[in-house]
SERO-4910 file (N, C-alpha, C, O; in steps of 0.05 Angstrom, whole numbers):
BEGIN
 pado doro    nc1    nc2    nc3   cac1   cac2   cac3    cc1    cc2    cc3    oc1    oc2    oc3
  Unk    A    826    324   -161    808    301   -155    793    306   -129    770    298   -131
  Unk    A    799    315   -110    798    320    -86    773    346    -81    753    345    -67
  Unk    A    781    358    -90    758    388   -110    736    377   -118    714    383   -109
  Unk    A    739    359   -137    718    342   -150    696    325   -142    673    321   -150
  Unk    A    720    311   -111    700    290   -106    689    313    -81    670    302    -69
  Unk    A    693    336    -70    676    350    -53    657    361    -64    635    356    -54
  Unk    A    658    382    -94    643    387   -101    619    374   -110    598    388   -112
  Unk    A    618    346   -118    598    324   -119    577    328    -93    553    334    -92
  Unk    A    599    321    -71    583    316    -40    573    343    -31    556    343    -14
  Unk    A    583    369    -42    565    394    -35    542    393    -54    523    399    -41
  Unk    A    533    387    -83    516    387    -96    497    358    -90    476    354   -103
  Unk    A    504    343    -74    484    332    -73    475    336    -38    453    333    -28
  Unk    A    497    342    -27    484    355      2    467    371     -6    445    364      4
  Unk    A    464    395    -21    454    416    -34    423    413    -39    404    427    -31
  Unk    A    425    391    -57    398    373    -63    380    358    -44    357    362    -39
  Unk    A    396    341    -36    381    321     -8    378    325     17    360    316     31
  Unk    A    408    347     26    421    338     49    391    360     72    387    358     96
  Unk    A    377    378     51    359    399     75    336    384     67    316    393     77
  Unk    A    332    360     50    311    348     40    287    344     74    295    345     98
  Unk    A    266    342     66    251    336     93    236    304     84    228    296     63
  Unk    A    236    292    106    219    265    107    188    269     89    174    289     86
  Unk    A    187    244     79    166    257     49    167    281     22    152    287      4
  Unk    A    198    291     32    192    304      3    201    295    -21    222    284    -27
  Unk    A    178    302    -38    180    291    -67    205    303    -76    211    325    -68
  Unk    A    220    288    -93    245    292   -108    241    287   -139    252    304   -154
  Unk    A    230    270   -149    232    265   -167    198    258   -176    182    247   -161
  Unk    A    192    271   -212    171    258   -212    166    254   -249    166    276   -261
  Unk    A    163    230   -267    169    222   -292    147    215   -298    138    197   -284
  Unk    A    132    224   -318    114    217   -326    117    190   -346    138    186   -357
  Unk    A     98    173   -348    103    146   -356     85    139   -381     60    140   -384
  Unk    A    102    131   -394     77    131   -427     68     97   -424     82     81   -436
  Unk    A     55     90   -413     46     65   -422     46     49   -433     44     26   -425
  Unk    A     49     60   -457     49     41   -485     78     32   -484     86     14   -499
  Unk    A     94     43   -467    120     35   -466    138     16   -444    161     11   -438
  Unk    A    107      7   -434    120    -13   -407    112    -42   -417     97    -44   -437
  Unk    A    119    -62   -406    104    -82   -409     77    -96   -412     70   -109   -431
  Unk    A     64    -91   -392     35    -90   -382     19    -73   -411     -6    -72   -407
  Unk    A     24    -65   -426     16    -49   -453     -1    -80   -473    -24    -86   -480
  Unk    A     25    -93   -478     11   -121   -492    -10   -129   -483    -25   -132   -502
  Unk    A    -24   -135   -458    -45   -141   -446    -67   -122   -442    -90   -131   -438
  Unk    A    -63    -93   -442    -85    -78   -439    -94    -69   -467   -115    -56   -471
  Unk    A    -78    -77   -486    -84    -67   -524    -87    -85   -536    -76   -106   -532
  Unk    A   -103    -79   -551   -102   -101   -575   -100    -72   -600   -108    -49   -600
  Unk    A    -81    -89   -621    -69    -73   -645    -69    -44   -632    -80    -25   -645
  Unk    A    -56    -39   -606    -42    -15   -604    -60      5   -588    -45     24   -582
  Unk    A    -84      8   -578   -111     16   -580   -118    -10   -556   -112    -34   -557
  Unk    A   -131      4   -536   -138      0   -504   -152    -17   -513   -164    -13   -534
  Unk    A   -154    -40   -501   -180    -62   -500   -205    -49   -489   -196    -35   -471
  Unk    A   -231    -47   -490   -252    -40   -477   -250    -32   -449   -256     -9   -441
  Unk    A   -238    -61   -429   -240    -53   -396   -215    -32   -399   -213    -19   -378
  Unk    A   -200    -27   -415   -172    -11   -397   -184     16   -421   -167     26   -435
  Unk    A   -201     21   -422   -209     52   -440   -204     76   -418   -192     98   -422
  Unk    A   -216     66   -392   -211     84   -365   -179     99   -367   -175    120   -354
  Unk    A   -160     89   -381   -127     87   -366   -130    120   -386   -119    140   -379
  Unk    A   -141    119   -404   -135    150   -426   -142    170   -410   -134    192   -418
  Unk    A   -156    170   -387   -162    185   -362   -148    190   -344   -156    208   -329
  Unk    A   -121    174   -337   -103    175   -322    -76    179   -334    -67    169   -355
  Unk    A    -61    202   -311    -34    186   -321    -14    176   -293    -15    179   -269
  Unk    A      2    164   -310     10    142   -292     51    162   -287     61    173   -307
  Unk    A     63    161   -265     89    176   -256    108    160   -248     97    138   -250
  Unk    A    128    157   -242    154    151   -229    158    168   -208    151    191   -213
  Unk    A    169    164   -184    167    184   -168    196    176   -140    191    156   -127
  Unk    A    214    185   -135    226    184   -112    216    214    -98    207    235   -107
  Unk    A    224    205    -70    214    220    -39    237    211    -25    249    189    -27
  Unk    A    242    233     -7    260    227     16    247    206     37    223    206     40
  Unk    A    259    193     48    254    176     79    273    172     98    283    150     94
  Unk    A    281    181    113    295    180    137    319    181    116    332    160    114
  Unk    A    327    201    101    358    201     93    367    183     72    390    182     63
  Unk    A    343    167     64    344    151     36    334    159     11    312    169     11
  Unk    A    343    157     -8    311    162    -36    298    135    -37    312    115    -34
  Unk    A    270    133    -41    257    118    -46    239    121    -62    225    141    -61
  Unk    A    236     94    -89    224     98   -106    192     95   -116    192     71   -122
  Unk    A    177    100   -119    150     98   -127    137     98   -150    150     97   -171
  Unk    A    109     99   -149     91    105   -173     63    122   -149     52    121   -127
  Unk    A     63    136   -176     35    156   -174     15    155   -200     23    155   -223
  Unk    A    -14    153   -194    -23    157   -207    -44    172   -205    -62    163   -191
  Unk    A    -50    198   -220    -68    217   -217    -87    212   -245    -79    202   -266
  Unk    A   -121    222   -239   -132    237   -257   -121    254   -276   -106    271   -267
  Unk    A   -124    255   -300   -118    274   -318   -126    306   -310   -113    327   -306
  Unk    A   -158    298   -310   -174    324   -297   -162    337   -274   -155    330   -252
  Unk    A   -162    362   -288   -156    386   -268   -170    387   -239   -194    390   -240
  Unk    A   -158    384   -210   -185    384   -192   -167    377   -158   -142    372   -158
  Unk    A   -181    379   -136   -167    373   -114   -179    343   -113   -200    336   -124
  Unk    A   -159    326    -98   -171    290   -101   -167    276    -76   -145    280    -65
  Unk    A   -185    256    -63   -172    248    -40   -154    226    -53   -156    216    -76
  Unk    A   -134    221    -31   -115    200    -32   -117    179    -25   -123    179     -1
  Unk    A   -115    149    -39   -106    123    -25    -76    115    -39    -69    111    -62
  Unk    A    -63    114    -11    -31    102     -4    -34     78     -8    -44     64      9
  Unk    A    -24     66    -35    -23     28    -37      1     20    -35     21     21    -49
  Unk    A     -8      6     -4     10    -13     -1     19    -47    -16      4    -65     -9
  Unk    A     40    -53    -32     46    -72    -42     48   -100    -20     44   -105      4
  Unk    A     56   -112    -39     53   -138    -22     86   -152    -29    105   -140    -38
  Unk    A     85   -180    -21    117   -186    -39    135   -187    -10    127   -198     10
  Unk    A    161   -175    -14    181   -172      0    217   -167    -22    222   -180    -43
  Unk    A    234   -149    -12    252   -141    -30    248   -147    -58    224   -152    -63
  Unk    A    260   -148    -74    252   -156   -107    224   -169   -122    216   -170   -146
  Unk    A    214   -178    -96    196   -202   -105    164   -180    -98    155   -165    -81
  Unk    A    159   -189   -116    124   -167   -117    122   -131   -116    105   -116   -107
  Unk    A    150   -127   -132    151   -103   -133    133    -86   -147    121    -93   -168
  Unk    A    132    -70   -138    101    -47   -145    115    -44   -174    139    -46   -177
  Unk    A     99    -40   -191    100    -43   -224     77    -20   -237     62     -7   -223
  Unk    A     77    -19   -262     59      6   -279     45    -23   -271     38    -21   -248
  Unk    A     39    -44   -279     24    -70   -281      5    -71   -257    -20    -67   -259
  Unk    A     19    -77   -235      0    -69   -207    -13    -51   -203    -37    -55   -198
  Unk    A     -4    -31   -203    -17      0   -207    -50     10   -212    -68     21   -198
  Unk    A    -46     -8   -253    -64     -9   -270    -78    -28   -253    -92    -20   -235
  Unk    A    -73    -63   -259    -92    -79   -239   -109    -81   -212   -126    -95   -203
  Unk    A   -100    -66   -207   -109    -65   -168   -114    -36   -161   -121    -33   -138
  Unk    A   -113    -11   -175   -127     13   -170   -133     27   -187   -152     42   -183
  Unk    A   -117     27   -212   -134     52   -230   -169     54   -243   -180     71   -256
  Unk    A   -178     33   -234   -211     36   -236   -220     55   -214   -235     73   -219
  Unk    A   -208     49   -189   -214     65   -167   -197     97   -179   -209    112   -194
  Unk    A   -177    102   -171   -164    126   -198   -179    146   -214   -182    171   -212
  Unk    A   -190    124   -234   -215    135   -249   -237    147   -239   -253    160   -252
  Unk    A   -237    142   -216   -263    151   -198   -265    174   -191   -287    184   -187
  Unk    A   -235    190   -187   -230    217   -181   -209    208   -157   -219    211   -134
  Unk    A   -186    199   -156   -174    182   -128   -144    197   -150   -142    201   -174
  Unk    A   -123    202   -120    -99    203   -136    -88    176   -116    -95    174    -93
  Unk    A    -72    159   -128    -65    136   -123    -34    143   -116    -18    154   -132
  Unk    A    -27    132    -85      9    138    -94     18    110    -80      2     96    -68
  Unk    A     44    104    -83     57     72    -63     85     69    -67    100     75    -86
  Unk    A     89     56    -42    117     57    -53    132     27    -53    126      5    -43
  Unk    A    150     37    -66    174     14    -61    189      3    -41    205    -16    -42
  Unk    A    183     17    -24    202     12      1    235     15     -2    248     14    -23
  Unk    A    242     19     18    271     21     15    283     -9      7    272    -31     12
  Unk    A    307     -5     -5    323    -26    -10    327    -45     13    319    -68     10
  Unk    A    341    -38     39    341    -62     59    310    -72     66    295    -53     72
  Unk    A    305    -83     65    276    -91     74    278   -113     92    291   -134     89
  Unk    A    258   -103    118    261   -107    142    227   -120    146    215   -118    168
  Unk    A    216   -130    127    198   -136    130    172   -132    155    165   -151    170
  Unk    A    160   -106    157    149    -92    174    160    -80    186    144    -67    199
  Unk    A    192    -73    193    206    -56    208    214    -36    205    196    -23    216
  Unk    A    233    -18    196    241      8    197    230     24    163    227     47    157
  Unk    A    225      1    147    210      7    125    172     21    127    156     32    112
  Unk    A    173     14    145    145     24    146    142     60    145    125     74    134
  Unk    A    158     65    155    170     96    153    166     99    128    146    112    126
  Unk    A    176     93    100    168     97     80    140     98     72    135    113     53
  Unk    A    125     88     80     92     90     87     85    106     99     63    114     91
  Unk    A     91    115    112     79    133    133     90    165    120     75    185    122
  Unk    A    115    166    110    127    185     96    109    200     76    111    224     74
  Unk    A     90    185     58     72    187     41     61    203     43     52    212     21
  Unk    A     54    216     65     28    228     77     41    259     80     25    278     84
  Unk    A     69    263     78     81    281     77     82    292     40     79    313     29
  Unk    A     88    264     32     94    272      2     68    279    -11     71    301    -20
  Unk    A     44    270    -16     30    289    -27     19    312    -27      4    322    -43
  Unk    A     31    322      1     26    358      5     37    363    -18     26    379    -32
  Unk    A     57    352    -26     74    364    -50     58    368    -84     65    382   -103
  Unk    A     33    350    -82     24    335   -101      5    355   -109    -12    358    -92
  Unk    A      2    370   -129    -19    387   -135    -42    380   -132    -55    394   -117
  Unk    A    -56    356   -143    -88    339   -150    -82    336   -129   -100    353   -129
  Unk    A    -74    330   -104    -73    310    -81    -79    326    -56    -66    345    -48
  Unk    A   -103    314    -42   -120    331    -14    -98    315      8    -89    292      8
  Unk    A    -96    329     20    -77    323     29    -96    308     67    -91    290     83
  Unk    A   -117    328     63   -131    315     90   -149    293     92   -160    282    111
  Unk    A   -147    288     55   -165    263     56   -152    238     48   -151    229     25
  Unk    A   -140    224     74   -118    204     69   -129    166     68   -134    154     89
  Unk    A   -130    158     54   -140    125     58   -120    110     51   -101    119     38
  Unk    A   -122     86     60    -96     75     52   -112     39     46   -130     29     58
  Unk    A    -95     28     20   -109     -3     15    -81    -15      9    -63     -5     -5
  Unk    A    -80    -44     24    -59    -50     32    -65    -84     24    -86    -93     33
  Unk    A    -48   -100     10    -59   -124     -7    -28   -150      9     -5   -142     13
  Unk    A    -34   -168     12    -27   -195     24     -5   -177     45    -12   -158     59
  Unk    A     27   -188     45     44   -153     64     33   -134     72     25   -126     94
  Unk    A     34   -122     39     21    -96     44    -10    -86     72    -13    -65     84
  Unk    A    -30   -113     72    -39   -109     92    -26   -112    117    -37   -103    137
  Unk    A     -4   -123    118      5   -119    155     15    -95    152     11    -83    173
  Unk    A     34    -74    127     39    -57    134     15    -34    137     21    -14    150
  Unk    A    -17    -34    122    -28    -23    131    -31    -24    161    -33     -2    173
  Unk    A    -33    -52    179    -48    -44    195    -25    -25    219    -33    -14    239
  Unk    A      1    -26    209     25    -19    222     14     12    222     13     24    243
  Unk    A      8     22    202     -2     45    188    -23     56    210    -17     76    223
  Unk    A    -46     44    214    -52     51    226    -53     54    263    -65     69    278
  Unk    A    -32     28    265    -22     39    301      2     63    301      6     79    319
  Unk    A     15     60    281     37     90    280     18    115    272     30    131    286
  Unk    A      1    127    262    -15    144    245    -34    145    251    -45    123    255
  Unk    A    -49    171    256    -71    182    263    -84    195    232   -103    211    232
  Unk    A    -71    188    211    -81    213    186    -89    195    159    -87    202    136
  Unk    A   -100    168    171   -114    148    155   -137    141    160   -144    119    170
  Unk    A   -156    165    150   -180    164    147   -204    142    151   -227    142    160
  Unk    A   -184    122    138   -197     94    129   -183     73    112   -163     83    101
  Unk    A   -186     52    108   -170     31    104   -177     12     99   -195      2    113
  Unk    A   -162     -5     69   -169    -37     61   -151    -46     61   -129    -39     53
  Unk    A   -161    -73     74   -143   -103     66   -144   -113     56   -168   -108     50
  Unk    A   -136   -133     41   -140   -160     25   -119   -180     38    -95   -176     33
  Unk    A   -127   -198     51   -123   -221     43    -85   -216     64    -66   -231     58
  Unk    A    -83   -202     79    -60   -191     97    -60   -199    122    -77   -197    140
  Unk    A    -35   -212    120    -28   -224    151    -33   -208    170    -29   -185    165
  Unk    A    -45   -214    202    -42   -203    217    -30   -218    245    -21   -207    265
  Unk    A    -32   -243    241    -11   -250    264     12   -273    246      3   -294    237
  Unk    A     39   -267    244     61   -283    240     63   -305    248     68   -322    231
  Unk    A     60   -316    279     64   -331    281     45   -354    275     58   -376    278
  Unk    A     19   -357    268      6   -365    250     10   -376    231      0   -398    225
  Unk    A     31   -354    208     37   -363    176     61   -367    183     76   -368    164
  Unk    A     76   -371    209    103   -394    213     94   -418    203    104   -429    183
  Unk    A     71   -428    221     51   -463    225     44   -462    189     51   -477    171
  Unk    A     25   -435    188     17   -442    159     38   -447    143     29   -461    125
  Unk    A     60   -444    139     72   -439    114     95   -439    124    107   -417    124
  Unk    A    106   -458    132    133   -445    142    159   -433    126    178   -420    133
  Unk    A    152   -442    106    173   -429     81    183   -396     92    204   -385     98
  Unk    A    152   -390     90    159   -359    100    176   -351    117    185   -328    115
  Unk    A    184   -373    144    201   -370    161    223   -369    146    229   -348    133
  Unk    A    238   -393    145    262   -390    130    276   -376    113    299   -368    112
  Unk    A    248   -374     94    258   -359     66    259   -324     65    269   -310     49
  Unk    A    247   -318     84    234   -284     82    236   -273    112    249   -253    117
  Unk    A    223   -288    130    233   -273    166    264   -270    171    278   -252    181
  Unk    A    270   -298    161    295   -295    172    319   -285    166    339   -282    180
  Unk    A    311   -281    135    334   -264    118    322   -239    122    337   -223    111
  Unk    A    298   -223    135    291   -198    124    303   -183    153    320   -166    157
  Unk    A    276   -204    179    281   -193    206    310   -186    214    326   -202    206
  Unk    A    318   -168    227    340   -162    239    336   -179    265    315   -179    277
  Unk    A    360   -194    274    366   -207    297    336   -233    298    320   -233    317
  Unk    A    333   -250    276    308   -253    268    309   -284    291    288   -294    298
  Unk    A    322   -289    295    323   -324    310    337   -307    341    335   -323    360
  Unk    A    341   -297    344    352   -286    381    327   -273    386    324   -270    410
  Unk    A    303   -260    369    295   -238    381    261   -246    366    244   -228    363
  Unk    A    257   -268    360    239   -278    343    210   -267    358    196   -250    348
  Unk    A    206   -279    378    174   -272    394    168   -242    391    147   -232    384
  Unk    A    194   -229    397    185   -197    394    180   -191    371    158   -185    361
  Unk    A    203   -193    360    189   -179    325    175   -190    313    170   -181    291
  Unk    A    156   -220    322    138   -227    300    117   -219    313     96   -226    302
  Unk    A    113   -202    345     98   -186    357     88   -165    344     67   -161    333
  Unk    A    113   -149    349    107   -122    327    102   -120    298    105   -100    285
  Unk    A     94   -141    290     85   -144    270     62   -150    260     53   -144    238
  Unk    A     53   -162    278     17   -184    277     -2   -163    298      0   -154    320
  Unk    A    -15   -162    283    -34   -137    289    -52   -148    311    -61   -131    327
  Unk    A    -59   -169    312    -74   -187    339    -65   -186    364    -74   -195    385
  Unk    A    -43   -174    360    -31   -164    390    -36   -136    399    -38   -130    423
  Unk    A    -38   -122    381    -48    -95    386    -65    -81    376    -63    -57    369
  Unk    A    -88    -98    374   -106    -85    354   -124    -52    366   -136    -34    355
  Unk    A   -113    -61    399   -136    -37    408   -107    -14    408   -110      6    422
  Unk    A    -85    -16    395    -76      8    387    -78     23    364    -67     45    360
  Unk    A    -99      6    341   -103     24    321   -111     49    321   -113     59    343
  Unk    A   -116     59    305   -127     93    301   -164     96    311   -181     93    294
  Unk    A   -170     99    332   -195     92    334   -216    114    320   -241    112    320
  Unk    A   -195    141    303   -221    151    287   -223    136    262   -237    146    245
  Unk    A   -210    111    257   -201    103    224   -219     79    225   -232     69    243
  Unk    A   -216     74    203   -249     45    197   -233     24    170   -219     30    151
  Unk    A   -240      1    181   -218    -17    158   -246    -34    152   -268    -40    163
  Unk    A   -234    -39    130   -260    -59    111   -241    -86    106   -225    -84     88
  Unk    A   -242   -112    122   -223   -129    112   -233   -153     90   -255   -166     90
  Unk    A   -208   -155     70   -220   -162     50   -210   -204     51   -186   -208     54
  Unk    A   -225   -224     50   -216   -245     49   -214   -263     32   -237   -267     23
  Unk    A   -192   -283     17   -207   -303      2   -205   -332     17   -184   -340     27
  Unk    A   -228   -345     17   -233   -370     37   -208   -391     27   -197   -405     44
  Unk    A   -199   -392     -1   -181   -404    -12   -151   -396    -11   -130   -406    -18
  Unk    A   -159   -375      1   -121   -372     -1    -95   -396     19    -92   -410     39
  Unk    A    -82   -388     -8    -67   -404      1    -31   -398     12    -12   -412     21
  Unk    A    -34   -378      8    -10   -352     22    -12   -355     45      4   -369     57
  Unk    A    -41   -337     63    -49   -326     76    -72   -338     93    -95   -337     85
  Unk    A    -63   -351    117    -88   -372    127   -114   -355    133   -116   -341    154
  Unk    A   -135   -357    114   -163   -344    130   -169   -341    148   -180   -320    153
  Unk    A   -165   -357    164   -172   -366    190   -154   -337    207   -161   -332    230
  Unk    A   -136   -323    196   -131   -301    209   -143   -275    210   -142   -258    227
  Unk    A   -158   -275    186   -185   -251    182   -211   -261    207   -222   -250    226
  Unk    A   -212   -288    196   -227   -288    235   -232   -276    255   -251   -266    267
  Unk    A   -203   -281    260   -189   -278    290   -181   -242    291   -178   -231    313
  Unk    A   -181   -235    280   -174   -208    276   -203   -191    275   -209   -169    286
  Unk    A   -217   -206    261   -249   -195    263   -261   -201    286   -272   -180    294
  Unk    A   -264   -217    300   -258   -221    330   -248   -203    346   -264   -194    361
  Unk    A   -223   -194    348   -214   -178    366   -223   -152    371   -230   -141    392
  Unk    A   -222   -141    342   -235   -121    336   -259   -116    339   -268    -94    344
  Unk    A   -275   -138    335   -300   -134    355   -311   -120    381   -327   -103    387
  Unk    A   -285   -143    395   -285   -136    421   -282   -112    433   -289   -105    455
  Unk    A   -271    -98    415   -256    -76    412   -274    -51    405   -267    -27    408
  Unk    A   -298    -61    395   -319    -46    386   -307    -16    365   -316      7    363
  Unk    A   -284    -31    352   -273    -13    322   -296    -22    301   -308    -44    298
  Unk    A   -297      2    285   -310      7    265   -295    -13    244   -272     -5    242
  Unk    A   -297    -29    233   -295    -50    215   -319    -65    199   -342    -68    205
  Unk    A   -302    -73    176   -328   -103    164   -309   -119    153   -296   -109    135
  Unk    A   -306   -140    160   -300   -172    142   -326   -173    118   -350   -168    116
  Unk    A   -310   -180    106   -325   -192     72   -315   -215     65   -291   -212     60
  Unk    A   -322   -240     62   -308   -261     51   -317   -271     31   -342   -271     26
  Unk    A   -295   -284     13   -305   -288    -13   -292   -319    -22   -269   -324    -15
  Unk    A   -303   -335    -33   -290   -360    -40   -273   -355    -71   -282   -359    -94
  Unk    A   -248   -346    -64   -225   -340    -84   -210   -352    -67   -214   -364    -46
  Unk    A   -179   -343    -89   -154   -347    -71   -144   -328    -64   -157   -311    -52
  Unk    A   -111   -322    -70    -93   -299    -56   -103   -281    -72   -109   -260    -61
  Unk    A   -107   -283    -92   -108   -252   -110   -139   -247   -117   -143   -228   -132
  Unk    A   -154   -257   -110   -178   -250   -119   -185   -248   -147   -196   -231   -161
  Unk    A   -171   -278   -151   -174   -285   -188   -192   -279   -204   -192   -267   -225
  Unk    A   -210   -293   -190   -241   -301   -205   -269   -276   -203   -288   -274   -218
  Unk    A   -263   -257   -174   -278   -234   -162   -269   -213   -168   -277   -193   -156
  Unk    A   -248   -210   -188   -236   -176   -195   -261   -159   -200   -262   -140   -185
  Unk    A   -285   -159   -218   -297   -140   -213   -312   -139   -177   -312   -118   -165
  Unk    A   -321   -158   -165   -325   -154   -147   -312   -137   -122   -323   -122   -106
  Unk    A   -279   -146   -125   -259   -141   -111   -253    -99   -122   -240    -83   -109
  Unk    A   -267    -94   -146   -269    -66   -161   -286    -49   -148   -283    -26   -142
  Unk    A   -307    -64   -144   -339    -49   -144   -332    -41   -108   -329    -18   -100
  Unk    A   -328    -66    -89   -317    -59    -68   -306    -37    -52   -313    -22    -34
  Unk    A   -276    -43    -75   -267    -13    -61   -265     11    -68   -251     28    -57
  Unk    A   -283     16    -91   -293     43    -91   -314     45    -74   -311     64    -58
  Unk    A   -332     34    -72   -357     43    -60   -342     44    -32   -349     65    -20
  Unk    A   -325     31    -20   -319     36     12   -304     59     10   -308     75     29
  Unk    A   -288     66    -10   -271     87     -5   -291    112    -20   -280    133    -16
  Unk    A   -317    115    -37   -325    142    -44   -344    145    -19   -355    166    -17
  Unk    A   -351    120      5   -376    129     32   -361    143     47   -367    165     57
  Unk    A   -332    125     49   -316    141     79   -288    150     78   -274    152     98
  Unk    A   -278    157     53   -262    172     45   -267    207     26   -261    230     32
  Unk    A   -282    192      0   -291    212    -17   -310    236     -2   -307    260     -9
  Unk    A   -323    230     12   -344    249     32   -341    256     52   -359    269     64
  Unk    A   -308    248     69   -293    250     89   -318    245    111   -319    260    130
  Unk    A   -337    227    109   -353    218    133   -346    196    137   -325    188    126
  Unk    A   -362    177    157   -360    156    172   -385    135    167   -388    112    175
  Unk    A   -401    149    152   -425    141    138   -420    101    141   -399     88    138
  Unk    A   -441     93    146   -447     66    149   -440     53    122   -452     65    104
  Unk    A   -422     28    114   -420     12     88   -444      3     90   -455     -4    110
  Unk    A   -454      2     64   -476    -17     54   -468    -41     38   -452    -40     19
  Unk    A   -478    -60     46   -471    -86     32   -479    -94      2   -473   -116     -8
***
C-alpha cells in the first residue's frame, strides 16, 4: 500500500510537480452540439443564421498550472490554420456563480473569434478571493498561450465583463503585456457598490475577502482601481464599456474612473449606452464595438486612434 500510495505522488510529481506557471496541461476539444447552449443556437439540429460563424471555430477545455494549482478553462480558436492575436476573457460572477461556460464563450466573444482572435479565460481557482491571489490565474494566461499553436503570443488584449472588469483593471497594474483592454460595465471602486448594493458586502466580500471585516479599507483598496489608476500600464489603452441602467454596477463609477484617468492623461474612451448589466438590448452594438477596438489596437499591434 505504501509503494502504491508513493508511486501515485512520484507520477504525479512527475507530471505537475516541474510544471511552470501558465503551462497548459490539459486541452479537450468540445463538440457543441453536446453542451447545453446547443438548443438555443439550432434549430432542428443545424445553426440558426446568427450562430453560422461557430462552424468556423472550435471551442476546448483546457487546465494550466497557477502557482501549484490546476486551473480550469475554455479556449477558443479559429479553425483556420494561421498565427492570431489574443484576448484573455475575463468572467464575471464569483466562486460557482457566473462560471465561464461553452454558453459565455459563444455569447460574449466568438463573433470577435470569428474575426481571426484566439479567445482564452479562465475559471479561476477554486478558493476565490475575489480580486486577490486569483488574479494570478489571469495573469498566468499570458504564459499559457506560448503553448498555444494559433496563439501570438505578443499580441495580448484582454476584455473583462462586470468582476471580470476589476480583474482586468488588476491586470493591468500587475502586467505590462496587455496591449489593450475592455470593460463592460466593471467595478472599479468597492466601496461604492458597498452603498450601492450592499448585498455584495455580506454575501460575496465577506465570505470571499480573507480577513474581510479586520482588514476591510485595505483590501477593498486593492481592489478599486480609483485608487490607483495612475499605476496602470501606461503603454496599454482601455475602452470602457457602460450601461446607464445597470443595476449590479453603479454607473456613476465609469464616471469617476473616466475622470481620473483623464487626469491622468491615459489613453482611454468611455462609451455609454442606455442598457442594463448585460447589455440586453445593444448585443450587436456591444459586437460591432469590440471588434473594431480590438482589430485598430490589437489586430495591427498599433495605438491607432478609435473611431466612433
Amino acid at each position: 500500500m505504501i509503494k502504491t500510495t508513493l508511486l501515485i505522488f512520484s507520477l504525479f510529481f512527475t507530471v505537475f510537480g516541474f510544471a511552470q506557471n501558465g503551462e497548459l496541461l490539459s486541452k479537450k476539444l468540445v463538440n457543441i452540439s453536446q453542451t447545453p447552449i446547443w438548443n438555443k443556437v439550432s434549430k432542428n439540429d443545424t445553426l440558426k443564421t446568427n450562430f453560422k460563424h461557430l462552424n468556423k471555430l472550435d471551442f476546448h477545455f483546457i487546465t494550466y498550472q497557477s502557482d501549484n494549482l490546476i486551473v480550469k478553462g475554455i479556449l477558443v480558436e479559429p479553425k483556420k490554420e494561421g498565427k492570431y492575436p489574443v484576448v484573455i476573457f475575463n468572467r464575471g460572477g464569483n466562486r460557482d456563480f457566473g462560471q465561464l461556460t461553452i454558453a459565455t464563450m459563444i455569447m460574449l466573444t466568438s463573433k470577435l473569434a470569428e474575426q481571426g482572435y484566439v479567445i482564452i479565460g479562465s475559471n479561476y481557482r477554486e478558493k476565490d478571493e475575489f480580486g486577490g491571489a486569483e488574479i494570478n490565474d489571469v495573469l498566468h494566461l499570458t504564459e499559457t498561450v506560448k503553448g498555444i499553436k494559433k496563439a501570438d503570443p505578443n499580441r495580448i488584449g484582454m476584455f473583462g465583463w462586470s468582476r471580470g472588469g476589476m480583474m482586468t483593471y488588476l491586470a493591468l497594474q500587475k502586467s505590462d503585456k496587455i496591449k489593450t483592454a475592455i470593460i463592460g460595465n466593471g467595478a472599479s471602486d468597492l466601496f461604492n457598490t458597498v452603498k450601492f448594493r450592499p448585498i455584495m458586502e455580506t454575501n460575496v466580500f465577506a465570505e470571499c475577502i480573507p480577513n474581510y471585516w479586520k482588514n476591510k479599507e485595505s483590501e477593498l483598496k486593492k481592489r478599486s482601481a480609483i485608487y490607483w489608476a495612475n499605476e496602470l500600464d501606461q503603454n496599454s489603452s482601455l475602452l470602457i464599456l457602460c450601461g446607464t441602467n445597470d443595476k449590479r454596477v453603479n454607473p456613476e463609477q465609469a464616471d469617476k474612473i473616466a475622470n481620473k484617468l483623464k487626469e491622468l492623461d491615459y489613453d482611454f474612451e468611455l462609451r455609454k449606452f442606455e442598457t442594463d448589466h448585460f447589455f440586453s438590448n445593444k448585443k450587436t452594438e456591444l459586437n460591432d464595438l469590440v471588434i473594431t477596438w480590438f482589430n485598430k489596437r490589437l489586430k495591427t499591434n498599433t495605438n491607432s486612434v478609435y473611431s466612433k
